[in-house]
C-alpha positions as CSV (number, residue, x, y, z in Angstrom):
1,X,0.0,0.0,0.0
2,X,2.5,2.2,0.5
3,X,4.6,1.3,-2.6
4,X,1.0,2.1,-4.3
5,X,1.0,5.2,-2.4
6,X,4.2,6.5,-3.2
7,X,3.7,5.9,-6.8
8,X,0.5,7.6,-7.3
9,X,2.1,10.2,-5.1
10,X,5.0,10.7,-7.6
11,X,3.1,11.7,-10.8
12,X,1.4,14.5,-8.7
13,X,4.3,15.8,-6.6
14,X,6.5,15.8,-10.1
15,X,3.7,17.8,-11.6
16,X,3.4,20.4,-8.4
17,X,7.3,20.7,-8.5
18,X,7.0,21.9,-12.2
19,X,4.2,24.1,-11.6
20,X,6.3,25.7,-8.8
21,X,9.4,25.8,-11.3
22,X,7.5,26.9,-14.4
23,X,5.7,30.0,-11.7
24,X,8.6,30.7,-10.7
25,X,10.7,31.4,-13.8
26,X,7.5,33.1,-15.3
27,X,6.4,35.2,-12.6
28,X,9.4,37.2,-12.6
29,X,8.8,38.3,-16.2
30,X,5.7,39.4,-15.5
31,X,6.7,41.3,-12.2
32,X,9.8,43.2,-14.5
33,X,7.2,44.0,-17.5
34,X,5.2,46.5,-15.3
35,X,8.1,47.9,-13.2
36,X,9.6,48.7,-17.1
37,X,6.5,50.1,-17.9
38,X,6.7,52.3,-15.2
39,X,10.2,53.9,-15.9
40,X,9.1,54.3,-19.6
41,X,5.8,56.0,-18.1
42,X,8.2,58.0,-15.7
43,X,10.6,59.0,-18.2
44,X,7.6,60.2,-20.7
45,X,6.5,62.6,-17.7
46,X,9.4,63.8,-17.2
47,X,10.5,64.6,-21.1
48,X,6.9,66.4,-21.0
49,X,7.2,68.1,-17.9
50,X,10.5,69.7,-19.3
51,X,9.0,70.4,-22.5
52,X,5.9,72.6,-21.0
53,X,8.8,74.1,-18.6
54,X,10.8,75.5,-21.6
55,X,7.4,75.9,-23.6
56,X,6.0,78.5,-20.8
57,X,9.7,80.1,-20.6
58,X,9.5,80.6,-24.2
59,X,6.1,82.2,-23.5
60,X,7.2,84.3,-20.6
61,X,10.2,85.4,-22.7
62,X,8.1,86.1,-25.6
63,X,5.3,87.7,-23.5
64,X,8.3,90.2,-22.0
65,X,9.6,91.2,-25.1
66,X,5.9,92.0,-26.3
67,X,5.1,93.7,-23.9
68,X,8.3,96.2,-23.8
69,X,8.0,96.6,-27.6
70,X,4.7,97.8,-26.6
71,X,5.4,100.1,-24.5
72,X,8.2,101.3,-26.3
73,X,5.5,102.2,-29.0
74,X,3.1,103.8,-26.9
75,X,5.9,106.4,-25.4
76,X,7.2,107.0,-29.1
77,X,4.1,106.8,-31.1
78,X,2.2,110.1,-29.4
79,X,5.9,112.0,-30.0
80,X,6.1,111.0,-33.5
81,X,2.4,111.8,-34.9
82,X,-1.2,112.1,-33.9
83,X,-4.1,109.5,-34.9
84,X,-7.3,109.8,-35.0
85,X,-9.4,106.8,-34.7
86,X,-12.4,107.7,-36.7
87,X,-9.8,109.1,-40.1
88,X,-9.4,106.3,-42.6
89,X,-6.2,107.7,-43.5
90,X,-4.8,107.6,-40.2
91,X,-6.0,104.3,-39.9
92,X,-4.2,103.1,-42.9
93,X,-1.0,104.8,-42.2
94,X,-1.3,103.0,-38.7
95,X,1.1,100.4,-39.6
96,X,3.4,102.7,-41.8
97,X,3.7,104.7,-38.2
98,X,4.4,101.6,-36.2
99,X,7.1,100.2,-38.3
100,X,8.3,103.9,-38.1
101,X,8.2,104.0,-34.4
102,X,9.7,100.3,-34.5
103,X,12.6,101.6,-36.2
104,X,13.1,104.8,-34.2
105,X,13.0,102.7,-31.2
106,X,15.7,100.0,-32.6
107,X,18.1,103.3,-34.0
108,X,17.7,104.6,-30.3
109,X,18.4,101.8,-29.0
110,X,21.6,101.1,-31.2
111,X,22.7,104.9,-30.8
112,X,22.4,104.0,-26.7
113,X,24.5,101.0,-27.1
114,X,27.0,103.1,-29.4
115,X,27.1,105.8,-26.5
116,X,28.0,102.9,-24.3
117,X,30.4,102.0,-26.8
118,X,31.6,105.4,-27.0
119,X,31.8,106.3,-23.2
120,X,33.5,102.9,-22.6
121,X,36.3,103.3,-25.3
122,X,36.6,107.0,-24.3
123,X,37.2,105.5,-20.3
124,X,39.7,103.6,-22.1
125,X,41.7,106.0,-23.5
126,X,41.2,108.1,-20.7
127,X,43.1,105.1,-18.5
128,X,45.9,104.3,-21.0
129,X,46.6,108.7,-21.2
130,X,46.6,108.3,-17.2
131,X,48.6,105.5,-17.3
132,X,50.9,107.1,-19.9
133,X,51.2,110.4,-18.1
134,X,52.1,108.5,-14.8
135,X,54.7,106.3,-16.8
136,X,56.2,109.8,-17.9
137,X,55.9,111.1,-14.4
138,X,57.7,108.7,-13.2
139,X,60.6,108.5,-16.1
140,X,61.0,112.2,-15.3
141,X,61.3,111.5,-11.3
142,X,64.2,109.4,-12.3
143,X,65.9,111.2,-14.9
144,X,65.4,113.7,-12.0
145,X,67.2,111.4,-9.5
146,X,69.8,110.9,-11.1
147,X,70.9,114.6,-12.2
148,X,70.4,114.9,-9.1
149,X,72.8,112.4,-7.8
150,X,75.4,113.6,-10.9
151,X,75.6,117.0,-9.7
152,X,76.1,115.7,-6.1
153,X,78.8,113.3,-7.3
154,X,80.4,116.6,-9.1
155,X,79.9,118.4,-6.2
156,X,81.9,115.6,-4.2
157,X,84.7,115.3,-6.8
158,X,85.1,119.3,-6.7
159,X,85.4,119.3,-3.4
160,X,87.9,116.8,-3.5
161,X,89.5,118.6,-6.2
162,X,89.9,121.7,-3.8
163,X,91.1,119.5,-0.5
164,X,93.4,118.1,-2.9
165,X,94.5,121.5,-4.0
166,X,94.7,122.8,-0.7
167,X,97.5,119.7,-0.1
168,X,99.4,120.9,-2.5
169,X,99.3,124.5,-1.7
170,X,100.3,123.8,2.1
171,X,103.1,121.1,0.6
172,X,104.4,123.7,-1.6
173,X,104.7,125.8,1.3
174,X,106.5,123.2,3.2
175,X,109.0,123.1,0.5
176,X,109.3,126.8,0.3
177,X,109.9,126.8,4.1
178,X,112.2,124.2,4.1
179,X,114.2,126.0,1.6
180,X,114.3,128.9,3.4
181,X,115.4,127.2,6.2
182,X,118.5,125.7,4.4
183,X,119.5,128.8,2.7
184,X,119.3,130.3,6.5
185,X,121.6,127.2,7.4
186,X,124.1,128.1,4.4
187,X,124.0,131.4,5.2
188,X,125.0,130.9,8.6
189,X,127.3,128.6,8.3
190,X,129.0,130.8,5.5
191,X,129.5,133.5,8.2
192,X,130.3,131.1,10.5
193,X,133.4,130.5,8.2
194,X,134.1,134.4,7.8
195,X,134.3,134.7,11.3
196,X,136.4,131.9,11.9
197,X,138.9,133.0,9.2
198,X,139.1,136.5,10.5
199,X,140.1,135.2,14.1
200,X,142.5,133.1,12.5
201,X,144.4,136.4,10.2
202,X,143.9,138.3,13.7
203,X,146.3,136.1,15.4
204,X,148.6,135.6,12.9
């Protein structure tokens, strides 16, 4: 009975164990197609979501500009000319005056950024004439210097030009002294032997 048991067991355990395998290698596959799905899903939203951002920036910017060049035409518009709603001609050279105030506005606005232009390359040269005047300055300071430090090199080598002179005044003297003094000695001496020879013819 148990033999018989075991063997009617076996055809219905096998099949169980392949339902579990077969559930198991399926199931997974069916768990990863949603979870895909969702990224993809995700990922759509996402590519939308940036696509209105940039789509109401593009708006906004375009909104902006609109609304500047409007107002650019209703300051220039009253200075340029006068309409009158109810005159047909007015009304057809409406658009002739806004293209005209268009264009007035852009030449303004170019003539401003040229002014810029202008004011910034005149700052320029401004700067390099500044730096150029201090860069002479300073040139100037040191041709200054050293004059300055010439003359007093001059002055030193005249001055030792007169010490020196001075030495050769007094040595001069010295020698003129000195020769004085020996002629004095000669002299002396020379009377010395007069004296000596007229004591001698005395006695004799």
């Amino acid at each position: 009975m148990i033999a018989a048991a075991a063997a009617a067991a076996t055809p219905a355990t096998r099949a169980a164990a392949a339902t579990k395998l077969t559930t198991k290698a399926v199931i997974p596959q069916y768990q990863q197609q949603p979870q895909q799905q969702q990224q993809q899903q995700q990922q759509q939203q996402q590519q939308q979501q940036q696509q209105q951002q940039q789509q109401q920036q593009q708006k906004k910017h375009t909104a902006k500009t609109w609304l500047s060049l409007s107002a650019l035409l209703q300051r220039l518009l009253p200075k340029v000319l006068y309409i009158k709603p109810s005159s047909d001609a007015a009304a057809a050279a409406a658009p002739a005056a806004a293209a005209a105030a268009a264009a007035t506005a852009a030449a303004a606005a170019e003539g401003a950024v040229a002014a810029e232009g202008a004011v910034a390359a005149e700052g320029a040269v401004a700067a390099e004439a500044a730096a150029a005047a201090e860069a002479a300055a300073a040139a100037e300071g040191a041709v200054a210097a050293d004059t300055a430090a010439a003359a007093g090199a001059i002055a030193a080598a005249a001055t030792a030009e007169t010490i020196a002179a001075v030495a050769i005044t007094a040595a001069a003297a010295t020698a003129a002294a000195t020769t004085a003094a020996a002629t004095t000695a000669a002299a002396a001496k020379a009377a010395a032997a007069k004296a000596a020879a007229a004591k001698a013819k005395k006695k004799q």
